[in-house]
N, CA, C and O atoms as CSV, one atom per row, in Angstrom:
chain,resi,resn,atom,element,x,y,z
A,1,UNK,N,N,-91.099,-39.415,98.602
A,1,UNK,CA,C,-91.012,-40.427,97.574
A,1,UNK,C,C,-91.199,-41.798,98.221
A,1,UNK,O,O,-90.469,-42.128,99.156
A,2,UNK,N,N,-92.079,-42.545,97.792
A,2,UNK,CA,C,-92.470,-44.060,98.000
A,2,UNK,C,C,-91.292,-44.627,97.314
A,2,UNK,O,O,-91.018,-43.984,96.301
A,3,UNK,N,N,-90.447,-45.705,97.560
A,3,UNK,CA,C,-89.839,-47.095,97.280
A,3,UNK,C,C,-90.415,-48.106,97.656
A,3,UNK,O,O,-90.595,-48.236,98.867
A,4,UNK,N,N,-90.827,-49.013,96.844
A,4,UNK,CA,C,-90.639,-49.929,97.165
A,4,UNK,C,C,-91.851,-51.148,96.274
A,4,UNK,O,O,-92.223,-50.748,95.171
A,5,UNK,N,N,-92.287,-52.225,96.637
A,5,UNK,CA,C,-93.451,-52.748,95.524
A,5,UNK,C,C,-94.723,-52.346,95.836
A,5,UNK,O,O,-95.049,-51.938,96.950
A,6,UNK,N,N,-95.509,-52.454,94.817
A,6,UNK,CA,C,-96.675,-51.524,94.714
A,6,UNK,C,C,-97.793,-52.828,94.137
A,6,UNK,O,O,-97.165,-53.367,93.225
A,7,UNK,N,N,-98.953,-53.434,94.264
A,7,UNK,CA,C,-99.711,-53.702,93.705
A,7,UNK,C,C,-99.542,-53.247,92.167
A,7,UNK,O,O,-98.901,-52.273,91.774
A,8,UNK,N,N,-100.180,-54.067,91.476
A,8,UNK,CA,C,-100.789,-53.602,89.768
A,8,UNK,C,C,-101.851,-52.522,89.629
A,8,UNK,O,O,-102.003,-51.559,88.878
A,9,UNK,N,N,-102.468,-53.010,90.556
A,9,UNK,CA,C,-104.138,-51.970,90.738
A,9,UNK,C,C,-103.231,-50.463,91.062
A,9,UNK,O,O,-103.800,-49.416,90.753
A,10,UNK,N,N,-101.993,-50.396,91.609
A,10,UNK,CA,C,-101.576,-49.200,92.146
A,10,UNK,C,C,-100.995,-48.591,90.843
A,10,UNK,O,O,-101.246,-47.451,90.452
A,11,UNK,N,N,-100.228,-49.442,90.246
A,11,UNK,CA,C,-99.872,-49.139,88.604
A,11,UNK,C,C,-100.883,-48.683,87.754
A,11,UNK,O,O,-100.449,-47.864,86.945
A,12,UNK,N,N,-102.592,-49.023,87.603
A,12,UNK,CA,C,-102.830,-48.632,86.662
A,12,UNK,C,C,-103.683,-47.029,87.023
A,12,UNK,O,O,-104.203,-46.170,86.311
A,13,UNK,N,N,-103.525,-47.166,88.212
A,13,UNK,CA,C,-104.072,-46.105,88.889
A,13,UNK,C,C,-103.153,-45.097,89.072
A,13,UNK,O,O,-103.709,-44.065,89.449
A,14,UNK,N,N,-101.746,-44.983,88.929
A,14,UNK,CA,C,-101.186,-44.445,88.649
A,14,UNK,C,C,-101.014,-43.403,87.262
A,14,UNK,O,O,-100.988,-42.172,87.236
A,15,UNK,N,N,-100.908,-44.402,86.122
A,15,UNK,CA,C,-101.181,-44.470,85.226
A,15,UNK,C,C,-102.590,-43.291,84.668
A,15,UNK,O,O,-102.335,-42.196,84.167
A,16,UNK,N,N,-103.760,-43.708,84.849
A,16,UNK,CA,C,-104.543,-43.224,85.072
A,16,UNK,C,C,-104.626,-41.862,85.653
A,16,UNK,O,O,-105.514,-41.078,85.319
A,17,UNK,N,N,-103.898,-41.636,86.338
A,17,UNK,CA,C,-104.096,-39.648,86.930
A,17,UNK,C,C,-103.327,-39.396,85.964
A,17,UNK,O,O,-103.456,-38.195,85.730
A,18,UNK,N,N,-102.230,-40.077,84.917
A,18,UNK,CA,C,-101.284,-39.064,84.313
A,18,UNK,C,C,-102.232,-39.033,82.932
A,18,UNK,O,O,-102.479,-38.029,82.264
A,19,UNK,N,N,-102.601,-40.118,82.732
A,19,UNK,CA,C,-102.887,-40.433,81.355
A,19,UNK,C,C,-104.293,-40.887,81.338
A,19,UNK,O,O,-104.377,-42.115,81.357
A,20,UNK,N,N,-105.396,-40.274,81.308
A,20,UNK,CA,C,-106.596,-40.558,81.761
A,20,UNK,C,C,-107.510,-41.337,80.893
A,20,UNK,O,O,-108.406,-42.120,81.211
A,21,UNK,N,N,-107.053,-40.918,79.617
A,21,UNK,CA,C,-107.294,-41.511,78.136
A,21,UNK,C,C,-107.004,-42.695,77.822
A,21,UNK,O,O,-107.671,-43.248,76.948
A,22,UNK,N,N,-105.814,-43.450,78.532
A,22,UNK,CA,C,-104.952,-44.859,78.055
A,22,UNK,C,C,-105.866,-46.204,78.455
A,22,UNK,O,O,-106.442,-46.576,79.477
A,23,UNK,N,N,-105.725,-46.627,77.377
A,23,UNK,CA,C,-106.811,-47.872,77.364
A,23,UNK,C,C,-105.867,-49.147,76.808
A,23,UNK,O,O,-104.802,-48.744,76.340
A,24,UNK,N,N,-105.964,-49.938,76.786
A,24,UNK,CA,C,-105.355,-51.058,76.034
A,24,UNK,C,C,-105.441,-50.793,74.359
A,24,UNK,O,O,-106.040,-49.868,73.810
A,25,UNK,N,N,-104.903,-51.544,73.909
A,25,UNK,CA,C,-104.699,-51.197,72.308
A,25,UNK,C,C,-104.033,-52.638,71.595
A,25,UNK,O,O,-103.761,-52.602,70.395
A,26,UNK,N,N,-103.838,-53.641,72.225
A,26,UNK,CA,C,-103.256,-54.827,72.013
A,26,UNK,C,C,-103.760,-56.173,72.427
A,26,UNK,O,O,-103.923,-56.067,73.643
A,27,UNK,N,N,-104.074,-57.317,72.081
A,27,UNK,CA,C,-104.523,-58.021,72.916
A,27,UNK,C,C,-104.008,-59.289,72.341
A,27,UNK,O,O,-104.099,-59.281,71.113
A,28,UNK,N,N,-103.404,-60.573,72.918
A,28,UNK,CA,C,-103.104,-61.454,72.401
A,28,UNK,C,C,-104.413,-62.691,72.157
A,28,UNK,O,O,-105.496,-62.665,72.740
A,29,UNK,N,N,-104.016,-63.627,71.251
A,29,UNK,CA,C,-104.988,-64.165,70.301
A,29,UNK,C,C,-104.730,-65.588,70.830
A,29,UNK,O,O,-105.688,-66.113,71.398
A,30,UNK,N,N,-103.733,-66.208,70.746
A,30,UNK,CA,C,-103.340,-67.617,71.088
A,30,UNK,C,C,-102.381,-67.828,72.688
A,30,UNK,O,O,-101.161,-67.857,72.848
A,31,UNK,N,N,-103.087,-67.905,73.325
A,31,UNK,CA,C,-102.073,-68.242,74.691
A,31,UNK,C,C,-100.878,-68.817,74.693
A,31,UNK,O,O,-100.039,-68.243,75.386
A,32,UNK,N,N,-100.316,-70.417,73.754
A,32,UNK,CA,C,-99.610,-71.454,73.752
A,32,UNK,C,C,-98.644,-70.231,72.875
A,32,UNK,O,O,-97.443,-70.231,73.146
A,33,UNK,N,N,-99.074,-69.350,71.990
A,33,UNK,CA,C,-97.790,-68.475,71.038
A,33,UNK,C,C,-97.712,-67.675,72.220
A,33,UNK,O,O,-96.626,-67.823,72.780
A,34,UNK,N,N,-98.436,-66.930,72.759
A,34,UNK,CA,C,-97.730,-65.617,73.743
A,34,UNK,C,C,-96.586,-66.485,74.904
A,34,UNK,O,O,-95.426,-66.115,75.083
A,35,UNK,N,N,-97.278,-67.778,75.651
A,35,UNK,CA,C,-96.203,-68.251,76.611
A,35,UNK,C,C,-94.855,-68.790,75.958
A,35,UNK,O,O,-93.865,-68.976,76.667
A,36,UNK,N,N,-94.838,-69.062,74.441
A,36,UNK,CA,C,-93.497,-69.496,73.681
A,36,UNK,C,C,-92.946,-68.396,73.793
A,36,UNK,O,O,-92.031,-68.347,74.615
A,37,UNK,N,N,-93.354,-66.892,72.880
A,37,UNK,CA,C,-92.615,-65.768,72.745
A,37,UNK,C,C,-92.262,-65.512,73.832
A,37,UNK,O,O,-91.038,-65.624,73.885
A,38,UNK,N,N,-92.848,-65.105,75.119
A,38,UNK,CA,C,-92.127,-64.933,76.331
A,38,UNK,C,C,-91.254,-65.267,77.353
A,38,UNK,O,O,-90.497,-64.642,78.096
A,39,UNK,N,N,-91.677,-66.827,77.129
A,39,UNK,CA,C,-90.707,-67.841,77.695
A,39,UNK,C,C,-91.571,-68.110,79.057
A,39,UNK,O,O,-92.704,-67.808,79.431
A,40,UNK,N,N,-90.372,-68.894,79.661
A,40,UNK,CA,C,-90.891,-69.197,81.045
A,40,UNK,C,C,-91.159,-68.571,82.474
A,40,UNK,O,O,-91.377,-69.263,83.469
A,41,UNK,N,N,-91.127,-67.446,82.471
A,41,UNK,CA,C,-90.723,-66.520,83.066
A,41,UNK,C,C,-92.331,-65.592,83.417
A,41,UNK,O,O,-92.613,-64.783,84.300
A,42,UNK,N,N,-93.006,-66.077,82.452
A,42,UNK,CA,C,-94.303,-65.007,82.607
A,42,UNK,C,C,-95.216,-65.643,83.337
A,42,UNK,O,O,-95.447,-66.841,83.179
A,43,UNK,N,N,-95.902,-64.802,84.319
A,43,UNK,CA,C,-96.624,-65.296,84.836
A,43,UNK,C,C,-98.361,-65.752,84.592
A,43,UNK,O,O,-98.628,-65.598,83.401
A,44,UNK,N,N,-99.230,-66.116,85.164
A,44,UNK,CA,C,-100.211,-66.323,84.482
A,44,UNK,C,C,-100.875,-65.331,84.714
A,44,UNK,O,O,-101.984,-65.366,84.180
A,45,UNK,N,N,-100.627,-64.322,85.378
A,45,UNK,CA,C,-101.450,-62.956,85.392
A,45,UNK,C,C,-101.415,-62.369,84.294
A,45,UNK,O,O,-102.341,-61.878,83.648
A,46,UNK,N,N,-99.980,-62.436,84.007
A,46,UNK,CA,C,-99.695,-61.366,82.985
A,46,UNK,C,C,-100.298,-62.153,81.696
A,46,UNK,O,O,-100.681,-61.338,80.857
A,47,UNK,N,N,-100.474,-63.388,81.332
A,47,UNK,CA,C,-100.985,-64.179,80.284
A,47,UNK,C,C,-102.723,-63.658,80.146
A,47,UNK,O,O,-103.347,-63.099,79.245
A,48,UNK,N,N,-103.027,-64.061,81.252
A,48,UNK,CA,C,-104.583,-63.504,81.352
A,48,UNK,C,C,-104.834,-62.047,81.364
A,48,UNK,O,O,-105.927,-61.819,80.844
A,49,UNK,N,N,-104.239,-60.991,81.757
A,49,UNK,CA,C,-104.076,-59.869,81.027
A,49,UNK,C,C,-104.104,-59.428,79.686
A,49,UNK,O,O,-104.886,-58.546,79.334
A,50,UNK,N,N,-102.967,-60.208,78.568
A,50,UNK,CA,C,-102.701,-60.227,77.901
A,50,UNK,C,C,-103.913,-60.965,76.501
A,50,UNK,O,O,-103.962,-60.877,75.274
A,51,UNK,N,N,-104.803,-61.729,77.676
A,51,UNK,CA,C,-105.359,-62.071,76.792
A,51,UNK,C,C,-106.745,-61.528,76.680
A,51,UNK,O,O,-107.636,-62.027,75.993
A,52,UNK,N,N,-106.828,-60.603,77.320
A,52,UNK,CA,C,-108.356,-59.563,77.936
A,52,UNK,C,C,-109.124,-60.035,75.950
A,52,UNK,O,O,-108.399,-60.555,75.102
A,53,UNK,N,N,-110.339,-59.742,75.736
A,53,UNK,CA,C,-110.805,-59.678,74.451
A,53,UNK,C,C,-110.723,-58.198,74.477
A,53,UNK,O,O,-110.552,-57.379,75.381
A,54,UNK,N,N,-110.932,-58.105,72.951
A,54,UNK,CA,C,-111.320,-56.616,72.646
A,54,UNK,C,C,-112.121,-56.161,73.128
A,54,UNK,O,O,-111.871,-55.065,73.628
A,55,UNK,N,N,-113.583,-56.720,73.276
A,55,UNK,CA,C,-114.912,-56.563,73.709
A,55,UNK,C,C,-114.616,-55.893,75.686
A,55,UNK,O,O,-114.894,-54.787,76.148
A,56,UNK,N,N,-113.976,-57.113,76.393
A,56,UNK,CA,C,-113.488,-56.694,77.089
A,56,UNK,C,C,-113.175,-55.326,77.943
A,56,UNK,O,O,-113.630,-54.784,78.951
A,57,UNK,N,N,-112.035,-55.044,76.873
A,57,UNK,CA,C,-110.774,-53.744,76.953
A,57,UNK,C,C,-111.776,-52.649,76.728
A,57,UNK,O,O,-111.630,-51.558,77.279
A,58,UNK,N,N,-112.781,-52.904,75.942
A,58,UNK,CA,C,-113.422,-51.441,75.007
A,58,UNK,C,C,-114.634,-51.348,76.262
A,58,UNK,O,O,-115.202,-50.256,76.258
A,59,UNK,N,N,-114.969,-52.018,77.004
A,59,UNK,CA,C,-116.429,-51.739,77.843
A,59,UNK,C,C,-115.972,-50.517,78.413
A,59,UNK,O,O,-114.827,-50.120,78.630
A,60,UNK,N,N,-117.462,-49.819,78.681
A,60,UNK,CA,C,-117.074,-48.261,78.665
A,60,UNK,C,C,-117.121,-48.275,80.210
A,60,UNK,O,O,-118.048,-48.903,80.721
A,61,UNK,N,N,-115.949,-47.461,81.268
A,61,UNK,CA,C,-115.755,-47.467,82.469
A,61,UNK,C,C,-117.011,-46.789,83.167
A,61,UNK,O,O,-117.749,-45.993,82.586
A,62,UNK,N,N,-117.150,-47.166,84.366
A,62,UNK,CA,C,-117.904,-46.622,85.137
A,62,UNK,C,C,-117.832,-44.864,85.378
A,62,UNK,O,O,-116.746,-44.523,85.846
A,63,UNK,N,N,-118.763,-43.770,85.146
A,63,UNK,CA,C,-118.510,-42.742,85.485
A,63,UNK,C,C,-117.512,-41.988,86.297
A,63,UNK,O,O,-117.992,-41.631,87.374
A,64,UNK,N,N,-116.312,-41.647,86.119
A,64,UNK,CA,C,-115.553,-40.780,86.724
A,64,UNK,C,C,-114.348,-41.881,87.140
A,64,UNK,O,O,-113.541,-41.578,88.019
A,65,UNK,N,N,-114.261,-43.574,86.237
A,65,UNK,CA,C,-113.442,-44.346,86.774
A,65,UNK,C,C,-112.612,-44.357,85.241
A,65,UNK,O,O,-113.314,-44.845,84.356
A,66,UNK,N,N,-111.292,-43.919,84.799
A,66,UNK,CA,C,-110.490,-44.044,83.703
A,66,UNK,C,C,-110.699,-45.559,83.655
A,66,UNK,O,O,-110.756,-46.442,84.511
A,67,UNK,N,N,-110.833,-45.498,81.716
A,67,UNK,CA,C,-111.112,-46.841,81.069
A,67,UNK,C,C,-109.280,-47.607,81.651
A,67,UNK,O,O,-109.490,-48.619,82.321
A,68,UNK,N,N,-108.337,-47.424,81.563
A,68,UNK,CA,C,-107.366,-48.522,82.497
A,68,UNK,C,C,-107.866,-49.004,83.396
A,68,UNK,O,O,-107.841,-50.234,83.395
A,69,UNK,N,N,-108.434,-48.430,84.380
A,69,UNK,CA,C,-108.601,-48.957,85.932
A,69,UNK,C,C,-110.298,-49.703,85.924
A,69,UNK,O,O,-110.692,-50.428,86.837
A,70,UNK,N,N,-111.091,-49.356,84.768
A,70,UNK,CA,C,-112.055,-50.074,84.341
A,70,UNK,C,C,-111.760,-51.504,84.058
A,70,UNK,O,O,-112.422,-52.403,84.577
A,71,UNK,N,N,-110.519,-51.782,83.032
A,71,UNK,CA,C,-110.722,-52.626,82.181
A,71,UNK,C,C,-109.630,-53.602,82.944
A,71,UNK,O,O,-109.134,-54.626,82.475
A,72,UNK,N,N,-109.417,-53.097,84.073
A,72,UNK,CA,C,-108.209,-53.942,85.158
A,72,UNK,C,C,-109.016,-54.782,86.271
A,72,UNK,O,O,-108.782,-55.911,86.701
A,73,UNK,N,N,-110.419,-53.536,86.725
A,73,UNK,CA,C,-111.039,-53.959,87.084
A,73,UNK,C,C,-112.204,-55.362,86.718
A,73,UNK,O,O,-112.787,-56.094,87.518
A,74,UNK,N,N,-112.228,-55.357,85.604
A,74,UNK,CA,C,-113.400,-55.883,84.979
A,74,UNK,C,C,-112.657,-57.638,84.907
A,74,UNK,O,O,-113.348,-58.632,84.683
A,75,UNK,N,N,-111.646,-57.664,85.070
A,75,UNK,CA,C,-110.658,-59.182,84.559
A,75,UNK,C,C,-110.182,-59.222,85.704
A,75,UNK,O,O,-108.967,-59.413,85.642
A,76,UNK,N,N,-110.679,-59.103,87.069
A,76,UNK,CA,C,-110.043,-59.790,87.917
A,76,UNK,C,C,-110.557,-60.800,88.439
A,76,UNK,O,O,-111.695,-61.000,88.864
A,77,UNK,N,N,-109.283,-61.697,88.366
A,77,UNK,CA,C,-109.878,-63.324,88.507
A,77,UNK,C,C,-109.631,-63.957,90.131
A,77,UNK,O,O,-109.994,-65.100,90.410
């Protein structure tokens, strides 16, 4: 058993062997409402994540790469 912190890329790749199918399904619309609802605390990764477009999230992954680790890939800034 691993402890300890892990990259994101390791999360969705994780993710991904269990759940090969899981894609995003949510995406926020206004930045200035998502950083109110969350507070101060969020980072700007997680904002720019959050704000992937649909268009984005839906591009179809590279052959044999699960659409998560596609669409993680595709928004890195």
């Amino acid at each position: 058993m691993v402890v300890g912190y892990r990259p994101y890329e390791a999360l969705l790749q994780a993710l991904a062997q269990v759940a090969p199918e899981l894609a995003p399904t949510q995406h926020a619309e206004d930045e200035e409402k998502y950083k109110a609802y969350w507070g101060e605390g969020i980072t700007e990764r997680e904002v720019a994540e959050a704000l992937l477009t649909k268009k984005q999230a839906q591009n179809a992954p590279e052959p044999g790469k699960p659409p998560v680790v596609a669409a993680y890939e595709g928004n890195k800034t």
